[in-house]
FIDOBA-165542 format. One record per residue: x, y, z negated of N, C-alpha, C in turn. Coordinates in steps of 0.1 Angstrom, whole numbers, padded with zeros to 4 digits, always signed. Last residue first. Example, Ala and Ser with C-alpha at 12.3 -4.5 7.8 and 13.67 -1.06 7.14 Angstrom:
<rs>
+0128-0022-0071+0137-0011-0071+0129+0000-0079+0132-0057-0078+0123-0045-0078+0132-0033-0078
</rs>
This chain:
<rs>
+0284-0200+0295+0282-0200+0304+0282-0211+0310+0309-0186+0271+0298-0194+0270+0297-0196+0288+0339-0186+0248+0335-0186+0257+0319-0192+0263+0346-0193+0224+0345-0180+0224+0338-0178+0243+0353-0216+0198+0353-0213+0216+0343-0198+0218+0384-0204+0179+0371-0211+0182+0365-0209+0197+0400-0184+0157+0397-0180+0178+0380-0192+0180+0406-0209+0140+0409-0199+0141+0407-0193+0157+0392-0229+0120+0395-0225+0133+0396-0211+0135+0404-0230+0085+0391-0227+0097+0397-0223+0109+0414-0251+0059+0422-0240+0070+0405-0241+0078+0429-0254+0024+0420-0253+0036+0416-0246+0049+0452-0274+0008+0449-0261+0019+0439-0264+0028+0451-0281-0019+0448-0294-0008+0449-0278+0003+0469-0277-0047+0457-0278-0043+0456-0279-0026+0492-0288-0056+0486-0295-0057+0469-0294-0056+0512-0268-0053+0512-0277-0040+0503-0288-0042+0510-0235-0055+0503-0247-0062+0503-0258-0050+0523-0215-0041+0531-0219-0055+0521-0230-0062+0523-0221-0005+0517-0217-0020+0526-0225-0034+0527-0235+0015+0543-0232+0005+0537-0220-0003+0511-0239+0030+0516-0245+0026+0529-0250+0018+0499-0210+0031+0490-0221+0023+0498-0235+0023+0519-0201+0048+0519-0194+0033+0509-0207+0025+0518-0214+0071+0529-0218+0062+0527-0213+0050+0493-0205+0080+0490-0221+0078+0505-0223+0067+0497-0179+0084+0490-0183+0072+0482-0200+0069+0516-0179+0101+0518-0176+0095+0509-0180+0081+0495-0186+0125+0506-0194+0120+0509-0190+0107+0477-0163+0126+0471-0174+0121+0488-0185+0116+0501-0142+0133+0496-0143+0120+0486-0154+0115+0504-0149+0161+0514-0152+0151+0509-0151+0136+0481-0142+0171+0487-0160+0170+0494-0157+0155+0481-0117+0171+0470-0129+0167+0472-0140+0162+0509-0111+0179+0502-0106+0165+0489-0116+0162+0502-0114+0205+0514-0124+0197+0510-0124+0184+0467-0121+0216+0482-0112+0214+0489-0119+0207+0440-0132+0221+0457-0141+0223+0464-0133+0227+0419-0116+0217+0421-0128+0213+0433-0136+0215+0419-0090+0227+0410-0093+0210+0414-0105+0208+0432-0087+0247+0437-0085+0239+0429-0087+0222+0414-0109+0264+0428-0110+0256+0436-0103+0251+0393-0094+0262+0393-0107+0258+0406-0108+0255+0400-0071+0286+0398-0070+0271+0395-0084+0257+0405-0087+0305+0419-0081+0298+0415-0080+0285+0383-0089+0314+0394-0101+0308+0403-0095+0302+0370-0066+0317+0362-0073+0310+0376-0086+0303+0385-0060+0342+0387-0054+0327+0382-0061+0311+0377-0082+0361+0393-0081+0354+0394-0068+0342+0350-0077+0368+0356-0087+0357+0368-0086+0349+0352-0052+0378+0348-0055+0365+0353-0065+0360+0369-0061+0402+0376-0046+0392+0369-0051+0379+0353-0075+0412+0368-0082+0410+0372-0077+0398+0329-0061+0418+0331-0073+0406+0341-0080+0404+0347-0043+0435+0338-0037+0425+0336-0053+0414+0349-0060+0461+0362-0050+0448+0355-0052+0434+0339-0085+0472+0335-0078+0463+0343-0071+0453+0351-0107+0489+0343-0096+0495+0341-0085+0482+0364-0123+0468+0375-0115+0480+0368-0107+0487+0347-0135+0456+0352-0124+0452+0360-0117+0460+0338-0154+0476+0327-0146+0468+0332-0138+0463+0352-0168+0483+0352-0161+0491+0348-0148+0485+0367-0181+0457+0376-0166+0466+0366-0165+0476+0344-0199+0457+0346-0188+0446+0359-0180+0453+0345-0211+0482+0338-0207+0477+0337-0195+0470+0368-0227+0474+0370-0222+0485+0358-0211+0482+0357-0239+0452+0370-0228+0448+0370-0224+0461+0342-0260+0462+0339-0245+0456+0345-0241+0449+0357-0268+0481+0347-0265+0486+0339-0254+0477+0370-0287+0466+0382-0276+0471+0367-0270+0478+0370-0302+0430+0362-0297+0446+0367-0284+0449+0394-0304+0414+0393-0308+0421+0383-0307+0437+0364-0293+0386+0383-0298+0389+0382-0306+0400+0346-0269+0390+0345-0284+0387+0361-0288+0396+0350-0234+0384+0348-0244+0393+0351-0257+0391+0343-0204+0369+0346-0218+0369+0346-0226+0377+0355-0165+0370+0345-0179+0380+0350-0191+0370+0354-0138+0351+0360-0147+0357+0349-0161+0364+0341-0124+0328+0352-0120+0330+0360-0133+0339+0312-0137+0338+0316-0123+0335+0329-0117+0335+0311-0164+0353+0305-0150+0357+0301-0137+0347+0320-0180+0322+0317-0179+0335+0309-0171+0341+0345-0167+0304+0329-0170+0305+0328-0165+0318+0371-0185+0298+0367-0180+0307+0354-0180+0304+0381-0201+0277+0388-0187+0277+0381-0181+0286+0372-0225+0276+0370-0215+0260+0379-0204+0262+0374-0234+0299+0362-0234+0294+0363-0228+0279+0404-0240+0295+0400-0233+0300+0382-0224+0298+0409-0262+0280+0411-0249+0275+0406-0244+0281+0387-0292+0297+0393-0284+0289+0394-0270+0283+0375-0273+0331+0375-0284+0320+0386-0283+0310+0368-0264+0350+0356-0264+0342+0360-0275+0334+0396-0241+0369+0386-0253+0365+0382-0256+0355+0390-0205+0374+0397-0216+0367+0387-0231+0374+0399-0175+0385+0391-0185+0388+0393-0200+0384+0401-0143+0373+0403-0156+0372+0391-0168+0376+0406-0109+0378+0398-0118+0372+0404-0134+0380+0431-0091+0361+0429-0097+0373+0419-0107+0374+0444-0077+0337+0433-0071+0348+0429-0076+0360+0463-0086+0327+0469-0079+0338+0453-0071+0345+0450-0105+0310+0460-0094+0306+0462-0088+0316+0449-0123+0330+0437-0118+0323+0441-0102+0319+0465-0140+0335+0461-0132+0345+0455-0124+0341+0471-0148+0312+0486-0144+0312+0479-0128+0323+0450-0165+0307+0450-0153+0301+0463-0145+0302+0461-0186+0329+0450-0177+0328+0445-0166+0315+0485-0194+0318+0483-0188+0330+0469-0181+0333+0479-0213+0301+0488-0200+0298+0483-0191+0312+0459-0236+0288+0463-0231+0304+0468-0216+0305+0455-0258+0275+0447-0241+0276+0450-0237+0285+0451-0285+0284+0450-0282+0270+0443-0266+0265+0427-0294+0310+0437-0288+0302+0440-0282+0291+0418-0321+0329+0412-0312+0318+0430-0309+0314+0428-0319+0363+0429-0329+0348+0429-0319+0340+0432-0305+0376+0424-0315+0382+0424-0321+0372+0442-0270+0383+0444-0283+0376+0431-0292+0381+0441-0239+0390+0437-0255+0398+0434-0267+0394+0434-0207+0387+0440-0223+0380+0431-0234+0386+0442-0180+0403+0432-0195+0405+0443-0201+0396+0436-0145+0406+0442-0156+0402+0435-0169+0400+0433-0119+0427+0427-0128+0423+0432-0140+0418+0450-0095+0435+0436-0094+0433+0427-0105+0429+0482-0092+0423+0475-0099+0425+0462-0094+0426+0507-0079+0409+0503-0076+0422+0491-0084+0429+0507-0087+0380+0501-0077+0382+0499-0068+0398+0514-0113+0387+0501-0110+0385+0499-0100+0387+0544-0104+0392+0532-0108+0401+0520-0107+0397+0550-0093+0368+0554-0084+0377+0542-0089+0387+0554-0117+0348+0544-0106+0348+0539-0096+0359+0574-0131+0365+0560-0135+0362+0546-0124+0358+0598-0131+0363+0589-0122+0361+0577-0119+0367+0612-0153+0367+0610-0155+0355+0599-0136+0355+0601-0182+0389+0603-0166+0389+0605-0168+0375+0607-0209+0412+0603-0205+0399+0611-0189+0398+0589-0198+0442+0601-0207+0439+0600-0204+0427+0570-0184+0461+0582-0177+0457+0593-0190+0447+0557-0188+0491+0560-0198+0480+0567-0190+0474+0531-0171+0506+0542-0172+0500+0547-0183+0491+0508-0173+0536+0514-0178+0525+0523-0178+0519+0504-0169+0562+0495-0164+0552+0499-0167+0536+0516-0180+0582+0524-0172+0575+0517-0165+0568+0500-0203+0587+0514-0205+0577+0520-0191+0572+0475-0208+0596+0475-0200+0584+0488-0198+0576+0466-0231+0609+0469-0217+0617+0477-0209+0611+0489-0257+0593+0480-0251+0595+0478-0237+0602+0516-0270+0584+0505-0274+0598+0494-0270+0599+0524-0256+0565+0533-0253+0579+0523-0260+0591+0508-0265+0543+0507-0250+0550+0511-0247+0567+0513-0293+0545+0499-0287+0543+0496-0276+0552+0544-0287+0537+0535-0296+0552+0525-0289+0555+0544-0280+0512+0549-0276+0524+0542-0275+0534+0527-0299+0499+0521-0284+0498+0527-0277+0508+0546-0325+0504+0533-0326+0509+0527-0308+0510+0569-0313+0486+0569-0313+0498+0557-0318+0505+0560-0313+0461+0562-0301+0468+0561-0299+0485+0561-0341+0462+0547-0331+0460+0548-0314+0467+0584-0346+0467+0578-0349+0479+0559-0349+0476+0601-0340+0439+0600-0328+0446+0595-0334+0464+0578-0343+0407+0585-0348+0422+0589-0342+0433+0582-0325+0378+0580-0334+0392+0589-0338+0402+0599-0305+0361+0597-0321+0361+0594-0331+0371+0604-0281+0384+0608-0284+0371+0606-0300+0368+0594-0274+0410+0589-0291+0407+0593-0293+0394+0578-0241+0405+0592-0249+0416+0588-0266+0403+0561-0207+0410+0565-0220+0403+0578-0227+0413+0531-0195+0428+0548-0194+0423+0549-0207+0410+0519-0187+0457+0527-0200+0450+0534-0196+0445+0499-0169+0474+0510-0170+0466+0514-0182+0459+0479-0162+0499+0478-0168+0490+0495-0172+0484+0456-0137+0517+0469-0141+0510+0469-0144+0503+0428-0130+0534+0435-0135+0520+0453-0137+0520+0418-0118+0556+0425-0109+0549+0439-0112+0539+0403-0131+0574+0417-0140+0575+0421-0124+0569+0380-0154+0559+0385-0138+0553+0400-0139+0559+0371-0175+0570+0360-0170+0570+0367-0154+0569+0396-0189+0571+0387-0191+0584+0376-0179+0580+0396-0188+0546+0408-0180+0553+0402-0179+0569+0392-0209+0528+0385-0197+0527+0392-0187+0543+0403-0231+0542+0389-0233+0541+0383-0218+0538+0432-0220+0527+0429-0229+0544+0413-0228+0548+0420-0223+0503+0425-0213+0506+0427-0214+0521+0417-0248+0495+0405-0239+0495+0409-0230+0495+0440-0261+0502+0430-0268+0508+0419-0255+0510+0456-0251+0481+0461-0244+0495+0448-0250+0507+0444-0259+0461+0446-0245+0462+0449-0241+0478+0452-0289+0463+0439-0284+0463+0436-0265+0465+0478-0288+0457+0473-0288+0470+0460-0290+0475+0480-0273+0433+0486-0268+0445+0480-0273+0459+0475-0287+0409+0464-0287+0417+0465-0280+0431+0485-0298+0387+0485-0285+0385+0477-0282+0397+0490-0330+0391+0474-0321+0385+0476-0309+0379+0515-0326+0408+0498-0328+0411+0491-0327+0405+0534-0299+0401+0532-0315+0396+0516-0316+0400+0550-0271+0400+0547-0279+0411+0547-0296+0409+0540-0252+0374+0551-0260+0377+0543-0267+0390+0525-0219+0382+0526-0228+0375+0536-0244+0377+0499-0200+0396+0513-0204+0391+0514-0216+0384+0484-0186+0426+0484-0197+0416+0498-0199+0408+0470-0159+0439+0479-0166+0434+0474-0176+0424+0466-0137+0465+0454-0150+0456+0461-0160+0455+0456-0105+0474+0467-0113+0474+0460-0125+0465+0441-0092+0508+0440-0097+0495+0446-0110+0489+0452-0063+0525+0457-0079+0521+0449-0082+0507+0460-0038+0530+0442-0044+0531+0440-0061+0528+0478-0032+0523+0469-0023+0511+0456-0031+0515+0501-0060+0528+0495-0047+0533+0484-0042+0524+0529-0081+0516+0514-0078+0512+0509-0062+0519+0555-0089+0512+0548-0091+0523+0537-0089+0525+0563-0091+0488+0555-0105+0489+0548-0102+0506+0575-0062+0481+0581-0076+0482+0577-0087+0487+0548-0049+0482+0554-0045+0492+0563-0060+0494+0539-0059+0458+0527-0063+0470+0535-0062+0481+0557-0046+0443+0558-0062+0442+0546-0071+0457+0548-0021+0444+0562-0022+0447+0569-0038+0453+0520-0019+0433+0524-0019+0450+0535-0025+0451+0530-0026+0405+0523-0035+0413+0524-0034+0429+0542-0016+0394+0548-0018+0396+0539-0027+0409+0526-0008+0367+0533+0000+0368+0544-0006+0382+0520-0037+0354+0507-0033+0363+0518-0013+0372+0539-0038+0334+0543-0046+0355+0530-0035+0361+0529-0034+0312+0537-0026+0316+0541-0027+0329+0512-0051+0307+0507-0040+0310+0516-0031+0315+0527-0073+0301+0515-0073+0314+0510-0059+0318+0540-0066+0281+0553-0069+0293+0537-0071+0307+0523-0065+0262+0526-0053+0265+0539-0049+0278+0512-0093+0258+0504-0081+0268+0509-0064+0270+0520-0121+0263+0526-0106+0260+0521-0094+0266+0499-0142+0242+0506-0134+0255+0512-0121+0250+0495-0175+0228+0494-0160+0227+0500-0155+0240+0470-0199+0225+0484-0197+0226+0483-0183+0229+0451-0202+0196+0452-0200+0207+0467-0197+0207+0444-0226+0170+0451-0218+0172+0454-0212+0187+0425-0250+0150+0425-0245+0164+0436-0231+0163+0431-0276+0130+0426-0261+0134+0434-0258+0149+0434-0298+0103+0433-0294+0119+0425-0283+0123+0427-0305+0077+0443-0302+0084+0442-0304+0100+0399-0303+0075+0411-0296+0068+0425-0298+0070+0391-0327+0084+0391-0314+0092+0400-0307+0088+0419-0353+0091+0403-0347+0085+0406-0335+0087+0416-0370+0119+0425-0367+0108+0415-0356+0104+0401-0387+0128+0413-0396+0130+0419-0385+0120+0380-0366+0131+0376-0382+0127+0387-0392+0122+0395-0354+0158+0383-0351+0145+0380-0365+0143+0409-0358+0181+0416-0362+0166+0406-0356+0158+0396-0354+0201+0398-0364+0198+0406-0369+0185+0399-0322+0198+0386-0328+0198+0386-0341+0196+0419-0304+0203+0424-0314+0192+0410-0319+0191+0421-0297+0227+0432-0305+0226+0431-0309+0212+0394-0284+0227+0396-0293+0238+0409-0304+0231+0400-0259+0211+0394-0271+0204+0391-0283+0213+0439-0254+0218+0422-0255+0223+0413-0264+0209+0461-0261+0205+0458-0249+0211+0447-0248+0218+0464-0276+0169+0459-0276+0182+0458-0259+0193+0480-0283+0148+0477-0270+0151+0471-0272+0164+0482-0302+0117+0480-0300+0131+0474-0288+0139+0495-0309+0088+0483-0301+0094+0486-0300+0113+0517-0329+0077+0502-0317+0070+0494-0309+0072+0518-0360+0082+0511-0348+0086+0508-0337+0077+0514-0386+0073+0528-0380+0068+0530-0366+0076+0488-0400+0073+0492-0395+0062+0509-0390+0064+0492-0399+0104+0482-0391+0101+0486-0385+0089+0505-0421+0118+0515-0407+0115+0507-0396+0102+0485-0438+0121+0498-0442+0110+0505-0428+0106+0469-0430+0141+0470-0428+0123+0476-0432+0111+0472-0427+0163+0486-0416+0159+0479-0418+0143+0458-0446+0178+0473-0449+0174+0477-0443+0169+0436-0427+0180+0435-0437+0172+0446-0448+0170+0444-0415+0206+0445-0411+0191+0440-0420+0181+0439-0432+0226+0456-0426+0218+0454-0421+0207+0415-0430+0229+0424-0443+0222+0436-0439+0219+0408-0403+0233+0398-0415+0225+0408-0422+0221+0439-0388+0246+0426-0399+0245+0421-0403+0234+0450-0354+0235+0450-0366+0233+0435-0375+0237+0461-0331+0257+0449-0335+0251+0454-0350+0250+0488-0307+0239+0483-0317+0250+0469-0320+0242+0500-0294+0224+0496-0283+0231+0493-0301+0247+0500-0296+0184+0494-0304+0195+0488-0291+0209+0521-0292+0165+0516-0282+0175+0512-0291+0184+0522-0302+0132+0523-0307+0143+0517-0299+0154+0540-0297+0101+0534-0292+0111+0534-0298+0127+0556-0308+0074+0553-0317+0087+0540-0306+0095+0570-0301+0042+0560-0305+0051+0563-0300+0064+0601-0328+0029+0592-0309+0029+0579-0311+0040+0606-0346+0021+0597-0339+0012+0595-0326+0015+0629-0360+0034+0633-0351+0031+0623-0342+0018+0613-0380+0042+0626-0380+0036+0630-0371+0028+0594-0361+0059+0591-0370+0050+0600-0374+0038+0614-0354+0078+0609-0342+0070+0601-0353+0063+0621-0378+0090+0632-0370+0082+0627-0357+0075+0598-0383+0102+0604-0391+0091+0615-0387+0084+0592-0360+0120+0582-0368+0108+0589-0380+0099+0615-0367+0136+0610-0355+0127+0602-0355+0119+0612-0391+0146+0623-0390+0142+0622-0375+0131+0592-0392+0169+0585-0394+0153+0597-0391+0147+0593-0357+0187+0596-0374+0183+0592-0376+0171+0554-0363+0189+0568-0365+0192+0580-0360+0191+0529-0352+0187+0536-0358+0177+0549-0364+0178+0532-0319+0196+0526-0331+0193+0535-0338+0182+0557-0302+0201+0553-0307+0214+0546-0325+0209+0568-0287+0179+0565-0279+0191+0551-0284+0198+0572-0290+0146+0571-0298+0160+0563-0292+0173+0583-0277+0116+0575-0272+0127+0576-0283+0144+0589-0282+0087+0592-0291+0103+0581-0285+0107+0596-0262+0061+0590-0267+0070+0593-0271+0080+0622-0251+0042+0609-0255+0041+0599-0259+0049+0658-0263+0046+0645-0263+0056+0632-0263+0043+0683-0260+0039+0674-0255+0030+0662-0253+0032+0703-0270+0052+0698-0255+0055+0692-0255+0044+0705-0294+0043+0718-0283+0044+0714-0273+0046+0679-0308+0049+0692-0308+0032+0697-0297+0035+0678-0308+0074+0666-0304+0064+0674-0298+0052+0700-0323+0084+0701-0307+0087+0691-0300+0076+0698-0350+0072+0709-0340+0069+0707-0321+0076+0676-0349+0086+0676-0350+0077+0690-0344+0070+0689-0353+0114+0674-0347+0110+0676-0341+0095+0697-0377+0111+0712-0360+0116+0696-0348+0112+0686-0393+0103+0696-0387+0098+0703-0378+0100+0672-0391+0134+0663-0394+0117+0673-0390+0105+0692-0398+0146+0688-0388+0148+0680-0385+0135+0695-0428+0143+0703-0413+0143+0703-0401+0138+0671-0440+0148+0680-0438+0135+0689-0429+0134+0672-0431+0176+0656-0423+0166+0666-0427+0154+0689-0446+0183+0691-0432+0188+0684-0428+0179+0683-0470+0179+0694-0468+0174+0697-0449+0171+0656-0470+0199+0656-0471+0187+0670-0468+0178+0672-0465+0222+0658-0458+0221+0660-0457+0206+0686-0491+0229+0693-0479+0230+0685-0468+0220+0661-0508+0227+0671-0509+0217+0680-0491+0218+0649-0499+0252+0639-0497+0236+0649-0498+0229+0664-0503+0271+0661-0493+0268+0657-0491+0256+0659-0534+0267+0677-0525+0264+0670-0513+0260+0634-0537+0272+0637-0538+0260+0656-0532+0256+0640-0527+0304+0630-0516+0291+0633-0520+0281+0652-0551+0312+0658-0531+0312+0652-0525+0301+0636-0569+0313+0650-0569+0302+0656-0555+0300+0614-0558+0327+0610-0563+0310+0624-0563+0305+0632-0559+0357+0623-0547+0348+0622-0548+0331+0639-0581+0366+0653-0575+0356+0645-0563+0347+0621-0585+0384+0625-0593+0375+0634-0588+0362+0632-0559+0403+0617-0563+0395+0618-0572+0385+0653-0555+0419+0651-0551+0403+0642-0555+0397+0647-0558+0450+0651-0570+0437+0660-0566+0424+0623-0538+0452+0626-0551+0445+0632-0563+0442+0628-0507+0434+0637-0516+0441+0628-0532+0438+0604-0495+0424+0611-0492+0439+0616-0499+0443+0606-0498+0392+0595-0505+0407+0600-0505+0419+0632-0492+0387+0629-0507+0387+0617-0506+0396+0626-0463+0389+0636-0471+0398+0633-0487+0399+0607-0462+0369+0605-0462+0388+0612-0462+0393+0616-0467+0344+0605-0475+0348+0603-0475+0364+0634-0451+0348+0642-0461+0343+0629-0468+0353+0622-0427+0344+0629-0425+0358+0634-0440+0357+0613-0426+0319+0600-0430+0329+0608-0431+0344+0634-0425+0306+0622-0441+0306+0614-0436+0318+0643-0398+0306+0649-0412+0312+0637-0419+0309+0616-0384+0294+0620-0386+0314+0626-0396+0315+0613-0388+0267+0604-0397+0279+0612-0396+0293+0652-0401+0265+0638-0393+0265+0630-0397+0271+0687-0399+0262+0676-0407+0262+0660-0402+0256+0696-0374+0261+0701-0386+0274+0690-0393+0274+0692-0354+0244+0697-0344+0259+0693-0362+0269+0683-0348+0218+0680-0362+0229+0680-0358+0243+0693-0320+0210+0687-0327+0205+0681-0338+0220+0715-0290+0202+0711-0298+0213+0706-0312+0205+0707-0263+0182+0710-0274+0180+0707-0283+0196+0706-0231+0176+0696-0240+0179+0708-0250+0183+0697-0197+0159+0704-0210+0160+0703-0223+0164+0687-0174+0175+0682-0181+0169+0692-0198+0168+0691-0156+0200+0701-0156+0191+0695-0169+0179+0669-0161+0225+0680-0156+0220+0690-0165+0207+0647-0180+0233+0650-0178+0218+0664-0168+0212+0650-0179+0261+0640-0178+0253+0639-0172+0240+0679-0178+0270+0668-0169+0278+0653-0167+0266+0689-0196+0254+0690-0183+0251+0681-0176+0259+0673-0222+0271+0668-0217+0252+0677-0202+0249+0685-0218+0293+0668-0217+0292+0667-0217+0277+0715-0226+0291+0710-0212+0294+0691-0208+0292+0708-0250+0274+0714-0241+0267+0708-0224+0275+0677-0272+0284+0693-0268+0286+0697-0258+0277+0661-0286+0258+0658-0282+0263+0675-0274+0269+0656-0303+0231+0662-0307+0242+0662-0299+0257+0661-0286+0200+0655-0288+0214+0666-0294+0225+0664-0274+0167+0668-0283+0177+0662-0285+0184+0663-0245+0154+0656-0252+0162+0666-0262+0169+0651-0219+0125+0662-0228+0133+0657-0238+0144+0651-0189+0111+0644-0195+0120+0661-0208+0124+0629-0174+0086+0647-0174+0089+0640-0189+0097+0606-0148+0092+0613-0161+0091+0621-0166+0094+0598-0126+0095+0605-0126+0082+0606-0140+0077+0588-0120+0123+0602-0116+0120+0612-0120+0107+0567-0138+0141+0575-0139+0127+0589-0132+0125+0570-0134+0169+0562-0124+0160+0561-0129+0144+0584-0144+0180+0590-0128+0184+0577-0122+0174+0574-0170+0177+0586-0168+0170+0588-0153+0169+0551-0172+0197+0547-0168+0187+0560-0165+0178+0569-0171+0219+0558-0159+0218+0560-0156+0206+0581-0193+0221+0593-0181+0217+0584-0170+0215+0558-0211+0220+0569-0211+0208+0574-0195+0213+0558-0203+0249+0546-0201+0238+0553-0200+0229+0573-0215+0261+0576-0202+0260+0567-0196+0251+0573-0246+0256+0584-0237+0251+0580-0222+0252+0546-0248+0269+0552-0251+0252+0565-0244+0251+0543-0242+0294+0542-0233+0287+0540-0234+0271+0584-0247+0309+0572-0247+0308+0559-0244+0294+0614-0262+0324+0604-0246+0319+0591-0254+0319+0621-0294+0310+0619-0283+0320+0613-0272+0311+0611-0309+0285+0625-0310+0292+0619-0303+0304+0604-0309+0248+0604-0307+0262+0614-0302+0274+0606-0304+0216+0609-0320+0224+0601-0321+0238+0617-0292+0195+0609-0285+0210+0616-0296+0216+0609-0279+0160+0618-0290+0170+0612-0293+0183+0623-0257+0136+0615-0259+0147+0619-0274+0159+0623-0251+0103+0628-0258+0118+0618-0262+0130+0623-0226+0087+0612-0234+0095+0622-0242+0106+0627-0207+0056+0634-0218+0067+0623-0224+0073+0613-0176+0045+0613-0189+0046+0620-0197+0057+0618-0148+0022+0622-0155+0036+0624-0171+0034+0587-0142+0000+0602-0139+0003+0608-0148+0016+0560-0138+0003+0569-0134-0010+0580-0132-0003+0545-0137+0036+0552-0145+0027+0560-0136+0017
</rs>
């Protein structure tokens, strides 16, 4: 960019997780943007992320979580049930007064700073930022890092004309909006890593094998990520129970903690383990923030999920570190993993062939070692910060060209790169 631009940013998610930390990726790699952010997200977890960056608390009370904790208390109790329909329309009222609010506290912030772009973290929510950056006449970026339905997306076309471009992080997560918003304001952008905080842990790896209770003949076989059923923990620990009869070498790692969920998921993954021969084959470490440090003590990383995924941070997080990956065969993932070369696929949810796929690599250094170079080098050709960051960068220069009346044309950027 000619000269320093205002981007507000607005991060409408409530726990850790890998929309917010993606944002702070790609932000550490726009230096010459003067940066602001409202987020609902706590105060110590946005300085951990964003440092110094000016940020605003934004619908700390009323959010999807309250409605959805509103909606299951009313089921639970029944004699709330009747009172349910009158709760939710309070709620809707409360809901609605709040989006006027906010729509103006929006908007007044747009005015006062001197905002040239609404940057939206997390889709198209809240709409409160699409109408105060409408109001306001500056443009509307949407970071789509979910997969939208067939039908859901054909509700988001009201929003469509007050859009200026949509950034999808898979061509998975924006596949349902072709048709519903034209190509030219939708593109693919991969989420980025830090491969120089991956490469640096690999410096540390015995040290963290030693930590985790890990011997030189242990093979360690981690999963990360928030403890919510279709992250797939207790399919992980199923085909790791199932592999473990055959390799009682394996060790298997848990990191993460219930952040949003339920914490009697967590506690089923408990159970699981504690009733099995296999309990003390297993670490839970509880949410980490050096993250890097473990992979890089790992021989084999599993993404579980059971429900197609937008991209799945965690596997090029593993990748980077030199660790081959064994994903599920659906969504982002299938555009970061070619299967049987830098990593396995396996069909979401059969614990029989992820059991399977650790055995098949837990016997074989040598195509552990290959793959995981083969991955690392994929991600550094394709989801550095510098990657990302400069496809973003050139969705804001095309939309704060000095001709606002030619239309920006954008091409996927990364695209599916993966075959097999």
């Amino acid at each position: 960019m000619k000269h320093e631009r205002t981007v507000l940013y607005v991060d409408f998610s409530i726990g850790f997780g890998g929309s917010s930390k993606s944002l702070a990726l790609t932000l550490r790699g726009l230096p010459e943007v003067r940066k602001l952010m409202v987020t609902t997200q706590k105060p110590d977890l946005v300085r951990a992320l964003f440092g110094d960056i000016p940020s605003w608390s934004f619908r700390r009370l009323i959010n999807y979580r309250t409605r959805a904790r509103l909606q299951s208390f009313m089921e639970r109790n029944r004699l709330l049930r009747p009172f349910r329909t009158l709760a939710l329309k309070a709620y809707a009222g409360v809901d609605w007064i709040v989006t006027v609010a906010n729509t103006f506290r929006l908007w007044l912030m747009i005015q006062r700073h001197h905002v040239d772009i609404v940057h939206m973290n997390n889709g198209f929510i809240p709409a409160e930022a699409i109408l105060a950056a409408r109001a306001a006449r500056v443009p509307v970026i949407v970071h789509m890092r979910g997969i939208v339905s067939e039908k859901n997306a054909r509700t988001l076309t009201p929003y469509m004309q007050d859009v200026d471009v949509v950034i999808s992080v898979s061509d998975a997560a924006g596949y349902n909006l072709r048709g519903v918003l034209p190509d030219d304001r939708l593109l693919t952008v991969y989420d980025p890593v830090d491969t120089a905080e991956a490469t640096s842990a690999l410096a540390e790896r015995d040290q963290v094998r030693s930590e985790l209770g890990a011997g030189s003949e242990d093979i360690l076989v981690g999963i990360f990520g928030r403890i919510v059923e279709w992250k797939g923990q207790r399919e992980f620990v199923q085909a790791m129970l199932e592999a473990m009869q055959r390799n009682p070498r394996l060790l298997g790692v848990i990191v993460g903690d219930v952040s949003d969920g339920p914490k009697s998921y967590l506690a089923e993954v408990r159970s699981l383990i504690e009733a099995s021969p296999f309990a003390d084959r297993f670490v839970l470490t509880g949410y980490r923030e050096d993250v890097a440090r473990l992979y890089a003590a790992l021989d084999i990383a599993v993404h579980a999920s059971t429900l197609p995924e937008p991209f799945g941070m965690v596997i090029p997080e593993a990748m980077a570190a030199g660790v081959p990956v064994i994903a599920t065969d659906a969504g982002g993932p299938r555009e970061i993993v070619n299967h049987g070369v830098d990593g396995l696929r396996v069909p979401p949810g059969d614990v029989a062939a992820m059991a399977a796929a650790i055995l098949e690599l837990s016997v074989d250094p040598d195509r552990r070692r290959r793959m995981g170079e083969r991955g690392q080098a994929v991600v550094f050709r394709r989801f550095t910060i510098e990657h990302n960051a400069d496809s973003v960068r050139r969705v804001y220069e095309s939309l704060l060209s000095d001709r606002p009346e030619v239309v920006p044309t954008f091409e996927t950027v990364g695209g599916s790169g993966a075959g097999g």
